[in-house]
C-alpha positions as protocol buffer text, in pm:
chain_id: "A"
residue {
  index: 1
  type: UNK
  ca { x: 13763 y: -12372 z: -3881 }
}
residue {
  index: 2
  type: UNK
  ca { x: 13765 y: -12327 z: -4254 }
}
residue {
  index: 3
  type: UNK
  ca { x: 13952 y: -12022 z: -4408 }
}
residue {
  index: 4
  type: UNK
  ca { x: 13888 y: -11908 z: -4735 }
}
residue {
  index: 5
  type: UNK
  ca { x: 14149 y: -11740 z: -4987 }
}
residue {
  index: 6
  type: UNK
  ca { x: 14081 y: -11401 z: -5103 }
}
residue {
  index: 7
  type: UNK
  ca { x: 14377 y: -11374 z: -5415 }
}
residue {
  index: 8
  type: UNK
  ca { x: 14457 y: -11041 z: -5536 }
}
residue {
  index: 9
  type: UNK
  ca { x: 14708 y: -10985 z: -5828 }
}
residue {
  index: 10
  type: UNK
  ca { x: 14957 y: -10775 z: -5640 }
}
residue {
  index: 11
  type: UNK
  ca { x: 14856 y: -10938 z: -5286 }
}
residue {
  index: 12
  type: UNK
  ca { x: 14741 y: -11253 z: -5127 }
}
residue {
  index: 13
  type: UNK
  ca { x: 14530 y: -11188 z: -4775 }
}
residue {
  index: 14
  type: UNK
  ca { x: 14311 y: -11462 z: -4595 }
}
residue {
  index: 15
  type: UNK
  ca { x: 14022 y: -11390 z: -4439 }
}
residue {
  index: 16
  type: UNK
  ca { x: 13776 y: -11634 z: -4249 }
}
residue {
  index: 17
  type: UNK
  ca { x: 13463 y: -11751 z: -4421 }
}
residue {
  index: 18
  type: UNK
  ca { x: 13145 y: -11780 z: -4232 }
}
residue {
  index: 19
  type: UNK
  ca { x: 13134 y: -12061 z: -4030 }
}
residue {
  index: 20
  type: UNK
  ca { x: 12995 y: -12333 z: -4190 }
}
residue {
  index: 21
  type: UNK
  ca { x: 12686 y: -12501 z: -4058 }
}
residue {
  index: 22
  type: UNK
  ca { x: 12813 y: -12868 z: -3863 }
}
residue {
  index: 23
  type: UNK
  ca { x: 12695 y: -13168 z: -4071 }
}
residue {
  index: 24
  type: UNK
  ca { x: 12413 y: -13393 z: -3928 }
}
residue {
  index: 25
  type: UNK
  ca { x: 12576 y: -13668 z: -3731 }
}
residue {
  index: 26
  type: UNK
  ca { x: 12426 y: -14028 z: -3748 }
}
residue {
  index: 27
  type: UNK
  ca { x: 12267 y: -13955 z: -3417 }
}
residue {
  index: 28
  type: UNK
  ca { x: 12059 y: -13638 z: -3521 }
}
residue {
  index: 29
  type: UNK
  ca { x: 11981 y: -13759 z: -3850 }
}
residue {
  index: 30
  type: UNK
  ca { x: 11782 y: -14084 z: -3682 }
}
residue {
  index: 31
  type: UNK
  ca { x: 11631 y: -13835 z: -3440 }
}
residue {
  index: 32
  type: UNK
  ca { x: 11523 y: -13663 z: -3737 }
}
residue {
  index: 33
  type: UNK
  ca { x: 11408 y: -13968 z: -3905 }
}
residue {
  index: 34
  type: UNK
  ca { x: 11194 y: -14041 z: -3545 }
}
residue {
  index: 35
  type: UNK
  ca { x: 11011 y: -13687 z: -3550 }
}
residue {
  index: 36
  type: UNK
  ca { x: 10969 y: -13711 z: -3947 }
}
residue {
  index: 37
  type: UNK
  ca { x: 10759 y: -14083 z: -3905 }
}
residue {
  index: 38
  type: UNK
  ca { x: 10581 y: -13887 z: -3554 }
}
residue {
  index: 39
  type: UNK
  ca { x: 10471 y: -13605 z: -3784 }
}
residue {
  index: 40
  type: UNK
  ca { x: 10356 y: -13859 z: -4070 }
}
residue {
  index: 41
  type: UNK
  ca { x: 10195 y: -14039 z: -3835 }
}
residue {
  index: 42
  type: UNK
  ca { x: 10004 y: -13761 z: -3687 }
}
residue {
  index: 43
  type: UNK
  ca { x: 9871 y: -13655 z: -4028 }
}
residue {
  index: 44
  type: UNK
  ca { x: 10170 y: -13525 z: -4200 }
}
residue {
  index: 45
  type: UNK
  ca { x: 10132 y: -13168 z: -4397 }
}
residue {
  index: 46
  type: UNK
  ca { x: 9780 y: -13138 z: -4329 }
}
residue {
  index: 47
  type: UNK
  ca { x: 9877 y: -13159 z: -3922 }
}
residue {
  index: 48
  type: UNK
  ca { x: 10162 y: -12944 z: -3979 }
}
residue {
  index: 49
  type: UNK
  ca { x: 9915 y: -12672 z: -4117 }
}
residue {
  index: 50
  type: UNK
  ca { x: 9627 y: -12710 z: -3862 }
}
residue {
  index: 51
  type: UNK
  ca { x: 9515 y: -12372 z: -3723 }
}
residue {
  index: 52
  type: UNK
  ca { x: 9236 y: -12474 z: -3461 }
}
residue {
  index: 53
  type: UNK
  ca { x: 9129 y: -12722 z: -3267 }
}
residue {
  index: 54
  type: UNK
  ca { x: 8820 y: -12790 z: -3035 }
}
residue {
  index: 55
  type: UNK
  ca { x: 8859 y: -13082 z: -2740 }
}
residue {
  index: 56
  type: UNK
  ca { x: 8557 y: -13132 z: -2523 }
}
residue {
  index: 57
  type: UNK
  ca { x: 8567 y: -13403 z: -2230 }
}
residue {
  index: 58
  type: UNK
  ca { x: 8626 y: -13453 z: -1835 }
}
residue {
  index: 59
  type: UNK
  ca { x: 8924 y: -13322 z: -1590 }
}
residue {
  index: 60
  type: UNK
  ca { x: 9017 y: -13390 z: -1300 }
}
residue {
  index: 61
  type: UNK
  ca { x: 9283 y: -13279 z: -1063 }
}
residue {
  index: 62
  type: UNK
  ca { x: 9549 y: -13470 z: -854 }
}
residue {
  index: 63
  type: UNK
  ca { x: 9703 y: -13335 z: -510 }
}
residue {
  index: 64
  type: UNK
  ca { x: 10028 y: -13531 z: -452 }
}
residue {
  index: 65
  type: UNK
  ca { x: 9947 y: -13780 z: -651 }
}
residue {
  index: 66
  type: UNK
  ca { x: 9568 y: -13843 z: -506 }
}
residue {
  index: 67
  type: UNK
  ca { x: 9282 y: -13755 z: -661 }
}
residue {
  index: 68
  type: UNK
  ca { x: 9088 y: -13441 z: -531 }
}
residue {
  index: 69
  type: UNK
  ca { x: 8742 y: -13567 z: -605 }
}
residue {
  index: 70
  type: UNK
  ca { x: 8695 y: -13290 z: -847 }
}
residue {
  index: 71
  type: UNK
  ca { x: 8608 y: -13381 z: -1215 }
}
residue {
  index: 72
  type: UNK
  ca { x: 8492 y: -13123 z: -1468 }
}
residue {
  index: 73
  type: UNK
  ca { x: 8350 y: -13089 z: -1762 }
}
residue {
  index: 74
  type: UNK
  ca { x: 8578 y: -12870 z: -2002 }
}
residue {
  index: 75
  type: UNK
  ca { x: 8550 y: -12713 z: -2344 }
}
residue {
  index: 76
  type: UNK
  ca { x: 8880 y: -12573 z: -2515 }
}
residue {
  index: 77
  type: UNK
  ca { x: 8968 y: -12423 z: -2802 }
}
residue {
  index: 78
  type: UNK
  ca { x: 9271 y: -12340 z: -2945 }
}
residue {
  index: 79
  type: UNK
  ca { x: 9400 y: -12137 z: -3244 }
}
residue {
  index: 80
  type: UNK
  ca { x: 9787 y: -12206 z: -3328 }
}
residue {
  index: 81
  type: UNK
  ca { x: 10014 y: -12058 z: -3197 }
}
residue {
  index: 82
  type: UNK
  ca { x: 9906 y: -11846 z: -2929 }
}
residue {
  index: 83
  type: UNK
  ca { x: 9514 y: -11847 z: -2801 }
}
residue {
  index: 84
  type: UNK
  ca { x: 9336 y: -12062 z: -2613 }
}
residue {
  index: 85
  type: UNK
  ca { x: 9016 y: -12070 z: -2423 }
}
residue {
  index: 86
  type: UNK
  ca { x: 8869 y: -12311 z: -2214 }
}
residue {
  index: 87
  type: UNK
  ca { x: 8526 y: -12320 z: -2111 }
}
residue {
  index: 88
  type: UNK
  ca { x: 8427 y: -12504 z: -1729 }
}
residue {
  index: 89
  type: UNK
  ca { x: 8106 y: -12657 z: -1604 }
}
residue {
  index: 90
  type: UNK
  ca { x: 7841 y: -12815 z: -1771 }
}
residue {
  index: 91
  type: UNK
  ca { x: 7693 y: -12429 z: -1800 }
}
residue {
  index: 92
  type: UNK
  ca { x: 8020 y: -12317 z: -1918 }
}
residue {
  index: 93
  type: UNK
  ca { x: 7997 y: -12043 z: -1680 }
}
residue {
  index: 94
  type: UNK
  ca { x: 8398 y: -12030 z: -1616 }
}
residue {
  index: 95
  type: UNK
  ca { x: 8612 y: -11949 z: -1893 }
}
residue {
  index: 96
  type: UNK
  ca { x: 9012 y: -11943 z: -1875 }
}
residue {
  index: 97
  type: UNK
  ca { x: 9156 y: -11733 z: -2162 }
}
residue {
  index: 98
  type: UNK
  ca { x: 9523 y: -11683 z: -2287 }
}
residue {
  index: 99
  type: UNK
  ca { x: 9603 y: -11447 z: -2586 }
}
residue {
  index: 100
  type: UNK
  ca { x: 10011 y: -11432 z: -2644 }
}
residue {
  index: 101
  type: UNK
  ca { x: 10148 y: -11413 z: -2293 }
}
residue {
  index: 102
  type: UNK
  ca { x: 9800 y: -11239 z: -2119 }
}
residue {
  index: 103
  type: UNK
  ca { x: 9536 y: -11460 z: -1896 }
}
residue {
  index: 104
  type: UNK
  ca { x: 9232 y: -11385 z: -1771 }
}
residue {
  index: 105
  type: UNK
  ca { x: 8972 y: -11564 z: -1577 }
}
residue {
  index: 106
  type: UNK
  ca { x: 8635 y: -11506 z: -1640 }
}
residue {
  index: 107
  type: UNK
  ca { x: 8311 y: -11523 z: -1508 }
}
residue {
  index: 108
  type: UNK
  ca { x: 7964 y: -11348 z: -1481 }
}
residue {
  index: 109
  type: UNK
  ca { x: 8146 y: -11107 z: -1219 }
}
residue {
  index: 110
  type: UNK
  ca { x: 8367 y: -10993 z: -1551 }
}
residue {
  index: 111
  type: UNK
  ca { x: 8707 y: -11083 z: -1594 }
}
residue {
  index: 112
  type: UNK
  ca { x: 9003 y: -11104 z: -1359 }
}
residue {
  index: 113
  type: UNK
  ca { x: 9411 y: -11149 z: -1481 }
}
residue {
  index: 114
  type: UNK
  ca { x: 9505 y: -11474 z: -1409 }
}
residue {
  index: 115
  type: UNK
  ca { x: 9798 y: -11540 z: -1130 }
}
residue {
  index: 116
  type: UNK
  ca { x: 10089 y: -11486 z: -1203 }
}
residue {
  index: 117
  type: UNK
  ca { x: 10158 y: -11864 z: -1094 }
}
residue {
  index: 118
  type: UNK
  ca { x: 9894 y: -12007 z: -1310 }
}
residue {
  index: 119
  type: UNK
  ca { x: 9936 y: -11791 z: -1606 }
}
residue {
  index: 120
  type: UNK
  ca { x: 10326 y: -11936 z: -1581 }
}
residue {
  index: 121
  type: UNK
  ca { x: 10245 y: -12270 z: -1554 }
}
residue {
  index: 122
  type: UNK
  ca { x: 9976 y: -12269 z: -1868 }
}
residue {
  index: 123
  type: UNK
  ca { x: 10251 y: -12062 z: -2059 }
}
residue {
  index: 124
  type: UNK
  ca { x: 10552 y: -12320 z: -1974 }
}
residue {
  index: 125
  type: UNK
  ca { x: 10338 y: -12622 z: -2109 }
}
residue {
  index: 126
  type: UNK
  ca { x: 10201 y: -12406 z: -2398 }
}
residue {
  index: 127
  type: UNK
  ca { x: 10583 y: -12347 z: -2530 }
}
residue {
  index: 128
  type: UNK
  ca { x: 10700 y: -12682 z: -2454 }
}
residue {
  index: 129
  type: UNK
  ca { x: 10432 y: -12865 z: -2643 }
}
residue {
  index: 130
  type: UNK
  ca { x: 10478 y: -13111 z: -2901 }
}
residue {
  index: 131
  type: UNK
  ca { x: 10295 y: -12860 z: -3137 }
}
residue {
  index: 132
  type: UNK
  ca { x: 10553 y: -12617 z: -3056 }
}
residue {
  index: 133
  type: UNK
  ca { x: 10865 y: -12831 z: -3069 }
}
residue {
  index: 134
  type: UNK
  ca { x: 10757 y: -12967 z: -3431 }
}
residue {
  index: 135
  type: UNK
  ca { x: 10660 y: -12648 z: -3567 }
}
residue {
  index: 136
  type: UNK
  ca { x: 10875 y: -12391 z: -3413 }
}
residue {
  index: 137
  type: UNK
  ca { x: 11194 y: -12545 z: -3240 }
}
residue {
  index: 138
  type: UNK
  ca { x: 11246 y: -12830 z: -3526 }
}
residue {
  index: 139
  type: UNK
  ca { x: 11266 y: -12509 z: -3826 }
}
residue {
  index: 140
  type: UNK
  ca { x: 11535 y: -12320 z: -3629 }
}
residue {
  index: 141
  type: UNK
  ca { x: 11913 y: -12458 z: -3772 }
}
residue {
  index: 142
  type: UNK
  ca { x: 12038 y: -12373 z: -3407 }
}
residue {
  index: 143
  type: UNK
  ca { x: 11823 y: -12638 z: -3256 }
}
residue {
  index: 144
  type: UNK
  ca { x: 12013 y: -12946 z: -3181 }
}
residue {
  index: 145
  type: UNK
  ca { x: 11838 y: -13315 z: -3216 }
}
residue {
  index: 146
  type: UNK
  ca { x: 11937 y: -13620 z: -2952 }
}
residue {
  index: 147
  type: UNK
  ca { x: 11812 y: -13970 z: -3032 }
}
residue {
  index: 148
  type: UNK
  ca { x: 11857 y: -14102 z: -2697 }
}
residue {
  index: 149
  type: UNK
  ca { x: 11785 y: -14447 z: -2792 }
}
residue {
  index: 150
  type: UNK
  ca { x: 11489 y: -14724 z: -2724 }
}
residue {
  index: 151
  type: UNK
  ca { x: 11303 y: -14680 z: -2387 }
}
residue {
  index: 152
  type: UNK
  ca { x: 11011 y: -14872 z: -2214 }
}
residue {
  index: 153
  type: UNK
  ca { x: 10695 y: -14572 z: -2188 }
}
residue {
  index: 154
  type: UNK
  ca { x: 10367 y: -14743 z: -2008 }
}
residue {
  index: 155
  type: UNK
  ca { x: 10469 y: -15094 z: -2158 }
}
residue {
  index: 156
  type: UNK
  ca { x: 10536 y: -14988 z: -2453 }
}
residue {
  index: 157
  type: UNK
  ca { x: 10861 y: -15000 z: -2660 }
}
residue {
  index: 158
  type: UNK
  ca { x: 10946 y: -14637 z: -2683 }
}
residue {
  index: 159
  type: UNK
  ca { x: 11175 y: -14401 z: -2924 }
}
residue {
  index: 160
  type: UNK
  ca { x: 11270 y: -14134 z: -2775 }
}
residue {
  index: 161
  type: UNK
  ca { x: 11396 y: -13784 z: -2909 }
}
residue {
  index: 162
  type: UNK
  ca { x: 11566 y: -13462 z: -2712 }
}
residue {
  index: 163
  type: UNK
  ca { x: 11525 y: -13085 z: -2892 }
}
residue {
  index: 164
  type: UNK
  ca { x: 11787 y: -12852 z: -2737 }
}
residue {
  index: 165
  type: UNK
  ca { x: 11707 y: -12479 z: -2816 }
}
residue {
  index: 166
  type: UNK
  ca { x: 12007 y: -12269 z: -2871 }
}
residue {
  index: 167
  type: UNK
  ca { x: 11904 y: -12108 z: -2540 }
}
residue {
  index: 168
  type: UNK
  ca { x: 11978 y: -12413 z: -2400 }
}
residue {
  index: 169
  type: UNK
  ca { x: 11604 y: -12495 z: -2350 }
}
residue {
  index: 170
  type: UNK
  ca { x: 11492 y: -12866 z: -2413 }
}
residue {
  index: 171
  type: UNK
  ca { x: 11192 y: -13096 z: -2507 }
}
residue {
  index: 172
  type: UNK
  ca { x: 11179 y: -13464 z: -2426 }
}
residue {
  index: 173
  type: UNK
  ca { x: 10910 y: -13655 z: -2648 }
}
residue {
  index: 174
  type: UNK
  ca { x: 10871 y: -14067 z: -2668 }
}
residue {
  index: 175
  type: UNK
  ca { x: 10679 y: -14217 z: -2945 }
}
residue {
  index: 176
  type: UNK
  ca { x: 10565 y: -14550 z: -2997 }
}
residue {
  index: 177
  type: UNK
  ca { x: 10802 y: -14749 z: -3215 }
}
residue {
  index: 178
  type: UNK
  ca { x: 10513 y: -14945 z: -3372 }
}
residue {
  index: 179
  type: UNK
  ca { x: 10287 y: -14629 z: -3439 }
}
residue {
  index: 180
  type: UNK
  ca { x: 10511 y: -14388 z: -3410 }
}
residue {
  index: 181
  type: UNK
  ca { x: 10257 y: -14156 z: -3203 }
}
residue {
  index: 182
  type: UNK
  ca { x: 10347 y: -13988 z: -2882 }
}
residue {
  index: 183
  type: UNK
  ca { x: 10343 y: -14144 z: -2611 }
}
residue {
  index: 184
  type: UNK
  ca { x: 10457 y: -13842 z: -2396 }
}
residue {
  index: 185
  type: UNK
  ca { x: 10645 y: -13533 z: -2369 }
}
residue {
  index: 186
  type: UNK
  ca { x: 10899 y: -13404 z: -2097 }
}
residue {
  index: 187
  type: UNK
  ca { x: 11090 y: -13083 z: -2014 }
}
residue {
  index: 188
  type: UNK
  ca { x: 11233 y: -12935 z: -1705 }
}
residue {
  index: 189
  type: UNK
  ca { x: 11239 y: -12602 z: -1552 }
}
residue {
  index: 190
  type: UNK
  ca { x: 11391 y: -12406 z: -1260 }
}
residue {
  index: 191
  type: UNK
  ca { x: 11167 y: -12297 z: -988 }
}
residue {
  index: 192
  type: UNK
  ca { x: 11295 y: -11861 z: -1027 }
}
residue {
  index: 193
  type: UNK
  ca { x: 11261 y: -11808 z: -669 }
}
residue {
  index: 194
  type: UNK
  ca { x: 11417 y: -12160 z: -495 }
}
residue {
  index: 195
  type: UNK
  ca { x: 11623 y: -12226 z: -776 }
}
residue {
  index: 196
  type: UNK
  ca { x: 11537 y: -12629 z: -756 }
}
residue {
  index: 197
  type: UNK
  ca { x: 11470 y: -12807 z: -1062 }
}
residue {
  index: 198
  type: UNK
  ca { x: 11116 y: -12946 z: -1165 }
}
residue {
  index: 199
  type: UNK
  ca { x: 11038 y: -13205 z: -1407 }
}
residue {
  index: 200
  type: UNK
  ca { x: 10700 y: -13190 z: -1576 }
}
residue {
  index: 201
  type: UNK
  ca { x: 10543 y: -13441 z: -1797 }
}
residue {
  index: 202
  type: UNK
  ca { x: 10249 y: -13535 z: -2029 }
}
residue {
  index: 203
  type: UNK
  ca { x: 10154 y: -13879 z: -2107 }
}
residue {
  index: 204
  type: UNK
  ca { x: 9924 y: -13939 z: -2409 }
}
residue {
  index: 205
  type: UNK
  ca { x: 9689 y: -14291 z: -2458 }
}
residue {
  index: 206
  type: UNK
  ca { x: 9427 y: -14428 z: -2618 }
}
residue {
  index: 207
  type: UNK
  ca { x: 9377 y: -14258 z: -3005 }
}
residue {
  index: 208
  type: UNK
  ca { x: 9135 y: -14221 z: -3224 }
}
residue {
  index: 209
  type: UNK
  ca { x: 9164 y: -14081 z: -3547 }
}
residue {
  index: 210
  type: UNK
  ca { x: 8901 y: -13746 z: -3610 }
}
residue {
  index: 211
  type: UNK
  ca { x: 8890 y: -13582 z: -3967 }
}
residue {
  index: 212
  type: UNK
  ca { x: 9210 y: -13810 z: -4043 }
}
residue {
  index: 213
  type: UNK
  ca { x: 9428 y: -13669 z: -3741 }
}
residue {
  index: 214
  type: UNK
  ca { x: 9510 y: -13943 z: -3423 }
}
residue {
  index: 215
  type: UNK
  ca { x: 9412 y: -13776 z: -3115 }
}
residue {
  index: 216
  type: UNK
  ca { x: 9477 y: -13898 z: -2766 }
}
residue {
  index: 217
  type: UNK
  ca { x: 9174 y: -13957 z: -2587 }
}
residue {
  index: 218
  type: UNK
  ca { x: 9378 y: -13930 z: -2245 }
}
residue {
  index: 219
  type: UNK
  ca { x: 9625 y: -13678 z: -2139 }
}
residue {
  index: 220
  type: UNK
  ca { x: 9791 y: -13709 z: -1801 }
}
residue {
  index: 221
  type: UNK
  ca { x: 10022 y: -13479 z: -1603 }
}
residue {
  index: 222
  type: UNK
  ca { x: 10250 y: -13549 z: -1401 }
}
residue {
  index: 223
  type: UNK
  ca { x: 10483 y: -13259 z: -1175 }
}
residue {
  index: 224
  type: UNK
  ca { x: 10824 y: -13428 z: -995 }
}
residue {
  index: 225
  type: UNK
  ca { x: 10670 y: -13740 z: -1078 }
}
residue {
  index: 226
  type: UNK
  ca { x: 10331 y: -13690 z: -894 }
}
residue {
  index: 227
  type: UNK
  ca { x: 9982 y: -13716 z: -1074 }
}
residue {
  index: 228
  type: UNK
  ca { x: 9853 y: -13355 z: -1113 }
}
residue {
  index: 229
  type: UNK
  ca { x: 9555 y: -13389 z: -1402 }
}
residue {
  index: 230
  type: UNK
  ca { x: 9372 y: -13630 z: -1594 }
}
residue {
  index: 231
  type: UNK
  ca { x: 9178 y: -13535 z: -1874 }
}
residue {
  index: 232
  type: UNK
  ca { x: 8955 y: -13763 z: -2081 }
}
residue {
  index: 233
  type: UNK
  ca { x: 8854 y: -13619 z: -2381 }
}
residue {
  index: 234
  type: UNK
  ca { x: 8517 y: -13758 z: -2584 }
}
residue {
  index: 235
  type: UNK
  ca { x: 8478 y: -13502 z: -2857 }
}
residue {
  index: 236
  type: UNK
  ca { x: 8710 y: -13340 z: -3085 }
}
residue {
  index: 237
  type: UNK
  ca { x: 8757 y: -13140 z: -3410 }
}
residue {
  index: 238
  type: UNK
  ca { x: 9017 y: -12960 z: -3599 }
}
residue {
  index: 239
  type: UNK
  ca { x: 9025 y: -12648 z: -3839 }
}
residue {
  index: 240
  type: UNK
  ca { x: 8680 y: -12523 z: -3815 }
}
residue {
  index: 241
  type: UNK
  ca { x: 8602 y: -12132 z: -3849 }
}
residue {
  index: 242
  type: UNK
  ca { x: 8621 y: -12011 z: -3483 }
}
residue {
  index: 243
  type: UNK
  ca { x: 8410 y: -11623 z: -3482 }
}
residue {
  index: 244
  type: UNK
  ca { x: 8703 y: -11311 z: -3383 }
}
residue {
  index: 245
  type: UNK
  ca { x: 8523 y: -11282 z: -3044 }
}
residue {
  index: 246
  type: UNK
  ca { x: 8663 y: -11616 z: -2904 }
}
residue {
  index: 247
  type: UNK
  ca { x: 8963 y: -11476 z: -2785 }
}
residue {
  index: 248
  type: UNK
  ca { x: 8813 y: -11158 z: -2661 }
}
residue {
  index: 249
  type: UNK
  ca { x: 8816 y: -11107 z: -2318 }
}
residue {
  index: 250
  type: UNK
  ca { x: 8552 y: -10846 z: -2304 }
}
residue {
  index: 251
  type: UNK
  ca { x: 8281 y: -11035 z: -2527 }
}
residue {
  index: 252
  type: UNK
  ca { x: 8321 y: -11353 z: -2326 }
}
residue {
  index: 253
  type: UNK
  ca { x: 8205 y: -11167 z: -1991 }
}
residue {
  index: 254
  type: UNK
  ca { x: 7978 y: -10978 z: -2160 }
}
residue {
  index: 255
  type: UNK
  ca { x: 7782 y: -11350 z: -2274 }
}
residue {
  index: 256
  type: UNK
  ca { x: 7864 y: -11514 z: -1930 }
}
residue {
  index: 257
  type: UNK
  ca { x: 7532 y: -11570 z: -1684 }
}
residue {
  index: 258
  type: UNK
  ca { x: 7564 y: -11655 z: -1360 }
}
């Protein structure tokens, strides 16, 4: 640890300087230089700034592994960092809202909080997004960047990148080393009551670039490496004005029919 010299004419005393901040190794500096060409290709400043975005498409869900036979159309919206809304059905009759770390299902009956269980699950994904690791892990100086080397992601050649959070926290996200989109993102998490450890993960294919920004067309999930959701997106849109009652419980019910 450094020590810095305090002189005095009639006394010398040392006293410790704040600890300096630990210079970049090799390794964090190329998994710096992995996220940097991720962001760039992603849109660079102009994704770095986006404040809303609007996906429309198809879900479906997965039950250990197998498909459920129930697809969905879906509508969601999303204003950074913290609300979302997601409208279900062709009708859009079923609306899932989250505004900070409140949920609340909603339908023509009126609105209902969301289960504990659910609301947990949407909120673990929400902070362990790629969105969130760029643009709220990477600025903290206590965050700690892994490259952990070249890996093979859905048959593609893969770089892949670890964020550590100084709470000891961490993101896992692969990009392709041609493109240098993602290609997925992984962390883990321990179950509160059983204590066992669960893996969850987010594969992103086929992009197309909307207003300038790549955007994966599918997004699947994956929970202790079983299939849990598919979602095929085939509209989207970014940074349009979004009206203060989106992300207002009460007016939502109050427009739902049944």
């Amino acid at each position: 640890m450094a020590l810095g010299l305090l002189l005095a004419p009639l006394l010398c005393a040392q006293t410790p300087a704040p600890p300096a901040a630990s210079a970049p190794t090799d390794n964090s500096k190329q998994a710096r230089a992995v996220l940097d060409a991720m962001v760039k290709a992603l849109g660079g400043d102009a994704w770095l700034n986006l404040q809303d975005t609007y996906y429309e498409g198809r879900t479906s869900s997965f039950y250990q592994g197998r498909p459920t036979g129930i697809v969905i159309d879906y509508y969601a919206f999303h204003e950074f960092p913290d609300k979302d809304r997601t409208e279900l059905t062709k009708k859009k009759n079923v609306i899932e809202m989250f505004v900070g770390n409140q949920g609340w299902e909603i339908t023509y009956k009126g609105k209902r909080a969301i289960p504990d269980k659910d609301r947990d699950e949407f909120l673990r994904r929400r902070d362990h997004s790629i969105e969130i690791a760029i643009r709220v892990w990477l600025k903290d100086p206590h965050t700690l960047l892994i490259y952990d080397g070249q890996k093979l992601a859905e048959r593609h050649l893969s770089d892949q990148v670890t964020l550590i959070s100084s709470t000891n926290d961490s993101i896992t996200i692969q990009t392709d080393a041609d493109t240098h989109l993602p290609l997925s993102r992984t962390f883990e998490w321990r179950d509160p009551v059983y204590k066992d450890k669960n893996v969850e993960v987010e594969e992103y294919a086929d992009y197309h670039t909307i207003q300038g920004f790549p955007t994966a067309f599918s997004i699947t999930r994956f929970h202790n490496g079983d299939m849990t959701n598919q979602r095929f997106l085939s509209k989207a849109g970014y940074n349009f004005p979004m009206p203060t009652y989106m992300f207002n419980p009460d007016a939502a019910a109050a427009k739902i029919h049944r």
